[in-house]
N, CA, C and O atoms as a GROMACS GRO file, in nm:
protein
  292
    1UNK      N    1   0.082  -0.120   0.000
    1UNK     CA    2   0.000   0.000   0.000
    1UNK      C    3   0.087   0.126   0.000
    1UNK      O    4   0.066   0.220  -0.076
    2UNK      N    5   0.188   0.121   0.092
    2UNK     CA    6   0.308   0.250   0.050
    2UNK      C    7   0.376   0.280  -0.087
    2UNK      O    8   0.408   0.387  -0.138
    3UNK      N    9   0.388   0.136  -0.137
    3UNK     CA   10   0.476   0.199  -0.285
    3UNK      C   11   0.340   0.260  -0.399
    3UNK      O   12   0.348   0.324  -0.504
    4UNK      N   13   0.217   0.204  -0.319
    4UNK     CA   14   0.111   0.240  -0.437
    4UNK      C   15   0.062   0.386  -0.395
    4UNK      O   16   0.017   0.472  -0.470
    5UNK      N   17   0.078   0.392  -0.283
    5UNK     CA   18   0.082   0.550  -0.228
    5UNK      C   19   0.160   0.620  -0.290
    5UNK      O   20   0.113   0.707  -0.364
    6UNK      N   21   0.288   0.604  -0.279
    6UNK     CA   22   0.399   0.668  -0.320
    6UNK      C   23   0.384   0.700  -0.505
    6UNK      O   24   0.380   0.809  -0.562
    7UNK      N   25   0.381   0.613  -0.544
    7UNK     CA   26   0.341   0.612  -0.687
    7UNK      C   27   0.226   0.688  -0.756
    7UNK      O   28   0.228   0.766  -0.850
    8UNK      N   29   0.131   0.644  -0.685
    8UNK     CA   30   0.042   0.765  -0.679
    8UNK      C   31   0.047   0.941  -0.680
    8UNK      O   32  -0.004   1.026  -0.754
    9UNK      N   33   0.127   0.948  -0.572
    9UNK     CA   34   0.168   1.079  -0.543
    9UNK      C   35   0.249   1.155  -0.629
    9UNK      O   36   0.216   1.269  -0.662
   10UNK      N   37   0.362   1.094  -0.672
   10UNK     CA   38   0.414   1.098  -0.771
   10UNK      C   39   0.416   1.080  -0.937
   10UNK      O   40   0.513   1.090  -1.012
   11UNK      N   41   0.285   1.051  -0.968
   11UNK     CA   42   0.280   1.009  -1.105
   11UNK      C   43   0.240   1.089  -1.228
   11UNK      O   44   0.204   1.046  -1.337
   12UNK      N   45   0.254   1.203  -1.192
   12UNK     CA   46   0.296   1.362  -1.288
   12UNK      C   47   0.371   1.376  -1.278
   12UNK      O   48   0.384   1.480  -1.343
   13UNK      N   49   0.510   1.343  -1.218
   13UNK     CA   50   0.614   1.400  -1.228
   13UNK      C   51   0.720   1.344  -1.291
   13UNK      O   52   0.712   1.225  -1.321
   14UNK      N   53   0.833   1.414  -1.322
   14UNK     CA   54   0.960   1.310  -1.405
   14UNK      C   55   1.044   1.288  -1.311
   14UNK      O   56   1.040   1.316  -1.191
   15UNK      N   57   1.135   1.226  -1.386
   15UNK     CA   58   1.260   1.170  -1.286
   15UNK      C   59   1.304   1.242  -1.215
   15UNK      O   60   1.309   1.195  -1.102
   16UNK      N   61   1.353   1.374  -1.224
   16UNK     CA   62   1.423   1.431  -1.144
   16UNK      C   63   1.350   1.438  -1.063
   16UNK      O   64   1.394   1.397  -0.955
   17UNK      N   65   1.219   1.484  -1.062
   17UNK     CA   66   1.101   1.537  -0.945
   17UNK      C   67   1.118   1.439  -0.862
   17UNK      O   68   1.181   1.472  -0.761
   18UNK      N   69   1.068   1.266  -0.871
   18UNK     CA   70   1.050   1.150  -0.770
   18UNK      C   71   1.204   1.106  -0.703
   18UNK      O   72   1.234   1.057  -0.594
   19UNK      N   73   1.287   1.148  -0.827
   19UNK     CA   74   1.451   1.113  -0.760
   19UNK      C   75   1.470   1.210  -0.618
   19UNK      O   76   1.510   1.164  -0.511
   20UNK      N   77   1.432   1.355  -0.644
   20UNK     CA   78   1.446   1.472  -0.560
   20UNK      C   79   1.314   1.386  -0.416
   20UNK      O   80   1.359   1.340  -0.312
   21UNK      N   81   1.185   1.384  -0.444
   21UNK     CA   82   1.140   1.309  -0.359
   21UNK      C   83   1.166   1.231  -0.274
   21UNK      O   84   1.153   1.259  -0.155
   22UNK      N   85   1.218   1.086  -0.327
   22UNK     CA   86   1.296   0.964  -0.261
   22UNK      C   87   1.357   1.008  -0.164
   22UNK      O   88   1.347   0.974  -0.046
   23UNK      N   89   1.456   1.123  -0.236
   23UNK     CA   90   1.588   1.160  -0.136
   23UNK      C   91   1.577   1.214  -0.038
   23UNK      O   92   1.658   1.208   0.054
   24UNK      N   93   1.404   1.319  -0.040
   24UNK     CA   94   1.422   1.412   0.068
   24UNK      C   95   1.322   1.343   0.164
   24UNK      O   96   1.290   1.390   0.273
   25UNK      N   97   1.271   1.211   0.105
   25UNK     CA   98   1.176   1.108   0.234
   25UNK      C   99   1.322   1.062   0.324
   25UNK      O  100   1.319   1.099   0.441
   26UNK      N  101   1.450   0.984   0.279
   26UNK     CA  102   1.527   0.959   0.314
   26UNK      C  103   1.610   1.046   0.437
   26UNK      O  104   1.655   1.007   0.545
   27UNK      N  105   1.610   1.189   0.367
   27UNK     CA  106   1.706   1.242   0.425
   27UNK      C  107   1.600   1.307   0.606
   27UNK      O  108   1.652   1.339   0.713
   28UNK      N  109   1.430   1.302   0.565
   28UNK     CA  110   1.380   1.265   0.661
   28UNK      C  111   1.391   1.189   0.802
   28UNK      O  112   1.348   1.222   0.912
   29UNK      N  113   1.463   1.078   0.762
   29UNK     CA  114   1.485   0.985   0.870
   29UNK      C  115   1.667   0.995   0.935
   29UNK      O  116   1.682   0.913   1.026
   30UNK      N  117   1.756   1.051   0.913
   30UNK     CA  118   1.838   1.100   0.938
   30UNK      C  119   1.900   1.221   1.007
   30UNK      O  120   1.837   1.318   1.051
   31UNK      N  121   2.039   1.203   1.010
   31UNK     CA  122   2.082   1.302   1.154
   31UNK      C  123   2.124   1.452   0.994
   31UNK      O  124   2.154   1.437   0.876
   32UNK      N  125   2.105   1.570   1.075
   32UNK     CA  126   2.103   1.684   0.977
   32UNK      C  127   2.235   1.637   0.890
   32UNK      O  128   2.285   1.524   0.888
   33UNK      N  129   2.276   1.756   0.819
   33UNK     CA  130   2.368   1.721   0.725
   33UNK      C  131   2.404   1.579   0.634
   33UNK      O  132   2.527   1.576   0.632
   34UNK      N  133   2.357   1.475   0.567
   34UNK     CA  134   2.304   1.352   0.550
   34UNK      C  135   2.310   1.405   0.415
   34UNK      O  136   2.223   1.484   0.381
   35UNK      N  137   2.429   1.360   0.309
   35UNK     CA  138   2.436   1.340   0.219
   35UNK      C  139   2.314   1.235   0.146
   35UNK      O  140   2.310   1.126   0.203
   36UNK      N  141   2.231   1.248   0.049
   36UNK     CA  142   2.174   1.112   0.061
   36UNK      C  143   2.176   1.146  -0.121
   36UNK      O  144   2.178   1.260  -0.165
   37UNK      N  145   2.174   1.031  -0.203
   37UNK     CA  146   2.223   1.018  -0.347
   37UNK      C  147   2.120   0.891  -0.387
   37UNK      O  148   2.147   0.780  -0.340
   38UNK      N  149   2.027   0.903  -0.455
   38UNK     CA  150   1.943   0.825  -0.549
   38UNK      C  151   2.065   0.701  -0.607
   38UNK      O  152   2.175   0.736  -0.651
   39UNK      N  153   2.036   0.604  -0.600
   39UNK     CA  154   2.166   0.530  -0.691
   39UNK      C  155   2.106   0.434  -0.791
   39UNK      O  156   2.175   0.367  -0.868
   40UNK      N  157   1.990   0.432  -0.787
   40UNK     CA  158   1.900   0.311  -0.894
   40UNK      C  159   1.819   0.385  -0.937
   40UNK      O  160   1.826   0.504  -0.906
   41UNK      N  161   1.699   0.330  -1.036
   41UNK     CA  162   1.579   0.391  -1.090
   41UNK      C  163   1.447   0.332  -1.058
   41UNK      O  164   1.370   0.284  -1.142
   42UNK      N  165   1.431   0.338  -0.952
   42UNK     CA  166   1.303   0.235  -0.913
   42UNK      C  167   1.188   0.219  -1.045
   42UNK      O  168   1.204   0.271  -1.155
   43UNK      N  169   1.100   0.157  -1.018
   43UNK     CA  170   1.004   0.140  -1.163
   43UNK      C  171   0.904   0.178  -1.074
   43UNK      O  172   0.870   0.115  -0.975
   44UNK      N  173   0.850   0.301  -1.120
   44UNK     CA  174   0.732   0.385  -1.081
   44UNK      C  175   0.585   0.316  -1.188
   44UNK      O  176   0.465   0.334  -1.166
   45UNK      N  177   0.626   0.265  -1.264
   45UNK     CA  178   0.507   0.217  -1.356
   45UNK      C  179   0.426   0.094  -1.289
   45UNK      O  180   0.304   0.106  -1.300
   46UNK      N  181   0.479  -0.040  -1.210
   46UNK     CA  182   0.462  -0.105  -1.181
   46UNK      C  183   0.364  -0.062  -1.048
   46UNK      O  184   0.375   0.021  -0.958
   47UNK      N  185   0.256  -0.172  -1.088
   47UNK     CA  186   0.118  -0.120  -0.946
   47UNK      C  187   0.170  -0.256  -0.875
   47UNK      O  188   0.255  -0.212  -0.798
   48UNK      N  189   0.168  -0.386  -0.859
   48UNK     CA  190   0.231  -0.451  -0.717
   48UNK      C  191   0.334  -0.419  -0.697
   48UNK      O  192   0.351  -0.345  -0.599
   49UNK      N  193   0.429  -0.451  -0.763
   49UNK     CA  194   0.578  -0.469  -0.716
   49UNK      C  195   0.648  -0.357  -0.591
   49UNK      O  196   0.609  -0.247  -0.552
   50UNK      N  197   0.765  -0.442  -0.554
   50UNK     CA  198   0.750  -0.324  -0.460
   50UNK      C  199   0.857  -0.178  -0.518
   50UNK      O  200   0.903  -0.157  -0.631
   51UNK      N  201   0.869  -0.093  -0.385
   51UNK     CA  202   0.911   0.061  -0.493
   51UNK      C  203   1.049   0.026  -0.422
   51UNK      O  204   1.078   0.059  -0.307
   52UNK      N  205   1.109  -0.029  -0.487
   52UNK     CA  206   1.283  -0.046  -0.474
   52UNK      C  207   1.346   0.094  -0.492
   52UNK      O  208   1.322   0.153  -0.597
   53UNK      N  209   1.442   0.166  -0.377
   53UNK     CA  210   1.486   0.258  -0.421
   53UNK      C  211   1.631   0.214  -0.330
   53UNK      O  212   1.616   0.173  -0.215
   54UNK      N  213   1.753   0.224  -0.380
   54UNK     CA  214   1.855   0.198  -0.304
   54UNK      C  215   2.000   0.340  -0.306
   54UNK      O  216   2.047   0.389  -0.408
   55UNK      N  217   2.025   0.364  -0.216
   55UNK     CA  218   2.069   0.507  -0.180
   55UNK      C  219   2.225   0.511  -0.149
   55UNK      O  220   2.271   0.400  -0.121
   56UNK      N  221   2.299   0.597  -0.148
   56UNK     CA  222   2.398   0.604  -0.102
   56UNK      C  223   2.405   0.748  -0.003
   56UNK      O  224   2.390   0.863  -0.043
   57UNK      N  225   2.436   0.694   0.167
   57UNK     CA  226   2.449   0.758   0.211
   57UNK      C  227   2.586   0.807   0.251
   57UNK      O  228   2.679   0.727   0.258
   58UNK      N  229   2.610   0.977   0.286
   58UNK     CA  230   2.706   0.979   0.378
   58UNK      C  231   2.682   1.069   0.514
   58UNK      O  232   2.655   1.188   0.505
   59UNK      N  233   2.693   1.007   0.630
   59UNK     CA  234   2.643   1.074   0.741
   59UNK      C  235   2.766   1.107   0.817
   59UNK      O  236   2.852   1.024   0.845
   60UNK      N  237   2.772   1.263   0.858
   60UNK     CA  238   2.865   1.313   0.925
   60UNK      C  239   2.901   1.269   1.049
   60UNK      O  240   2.824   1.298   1.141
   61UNK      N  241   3.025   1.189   1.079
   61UNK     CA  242   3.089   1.177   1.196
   61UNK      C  243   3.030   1.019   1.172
   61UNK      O  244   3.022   0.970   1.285
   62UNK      N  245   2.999   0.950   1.100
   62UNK     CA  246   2.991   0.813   1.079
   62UNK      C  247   3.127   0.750   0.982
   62UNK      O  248   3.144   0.804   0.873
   63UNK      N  249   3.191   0.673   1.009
   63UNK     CA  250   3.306   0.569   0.972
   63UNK      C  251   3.304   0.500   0.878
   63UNK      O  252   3.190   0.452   0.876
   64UNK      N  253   3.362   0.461   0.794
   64UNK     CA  254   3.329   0.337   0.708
   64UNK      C  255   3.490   0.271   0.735
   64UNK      O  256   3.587   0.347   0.735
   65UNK      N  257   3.503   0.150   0.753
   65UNK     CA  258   3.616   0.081   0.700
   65UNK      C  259   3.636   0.004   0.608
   65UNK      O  260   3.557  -0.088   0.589
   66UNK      N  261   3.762   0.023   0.516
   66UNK     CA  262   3.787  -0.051   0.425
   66UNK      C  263   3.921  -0.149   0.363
   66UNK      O  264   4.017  -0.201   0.419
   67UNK      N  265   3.885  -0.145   0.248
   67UNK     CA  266   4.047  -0.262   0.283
   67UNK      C  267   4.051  -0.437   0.318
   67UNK      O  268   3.959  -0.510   0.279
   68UNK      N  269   4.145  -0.479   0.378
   68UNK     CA  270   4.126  -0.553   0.441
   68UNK      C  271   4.108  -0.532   0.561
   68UNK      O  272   4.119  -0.429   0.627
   69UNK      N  273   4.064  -0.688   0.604
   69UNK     CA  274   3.999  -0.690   0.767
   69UNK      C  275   4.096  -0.700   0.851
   69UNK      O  276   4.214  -0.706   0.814
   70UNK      N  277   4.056  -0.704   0.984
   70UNK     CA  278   4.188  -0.704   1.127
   70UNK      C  279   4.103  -0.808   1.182
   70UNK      O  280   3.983  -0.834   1.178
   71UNK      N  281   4.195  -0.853   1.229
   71UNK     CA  282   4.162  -0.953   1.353
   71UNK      C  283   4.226  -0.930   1.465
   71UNK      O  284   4.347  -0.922   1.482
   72UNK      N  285   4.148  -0.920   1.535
   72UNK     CA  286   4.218  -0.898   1.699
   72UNK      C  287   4.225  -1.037   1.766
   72UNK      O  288   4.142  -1.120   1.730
   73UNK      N  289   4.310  -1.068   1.851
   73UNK     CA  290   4.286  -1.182   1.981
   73UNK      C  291   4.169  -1.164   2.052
   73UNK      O  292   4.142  -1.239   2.146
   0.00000   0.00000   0.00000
């Protein structure tokens, strides 16, 4: 019922409009400053399926590690 909501709400608008959307539901649930970046094209046409949208965040004063791994004792 949310992605058919969502779809709904959105279904005059173009990409940029629902991309700009997505991002700013996202950046909703986050700490201020919250880089948040659309990274797929969900399919807004589709009435079951669900509304796949997958994001790239970057949140200030959050870590990422990379590389190889450590092992401690």
């Amino acid at each position: 019922m949310e992605a058919l909501s969502r779809r709904i709400e959105e279904r005059n608008e173009d990409d940029t409009e629902r991309k700009k959307f997505l991002e700013g539901q996202v950046k909703e649930y986050n700490p201020p400053g919250t880089d948040v970046e659309l990274s797929n094209k969900p399919d807004w046409s589709a009435s079951e399926a669900p509304l796949a949208a997958e994001f790239d965040l970057k949140v200030p004063g959050w870590v990422a590690i990379s590389g190889a791994g450590r092992c401690f004792p």
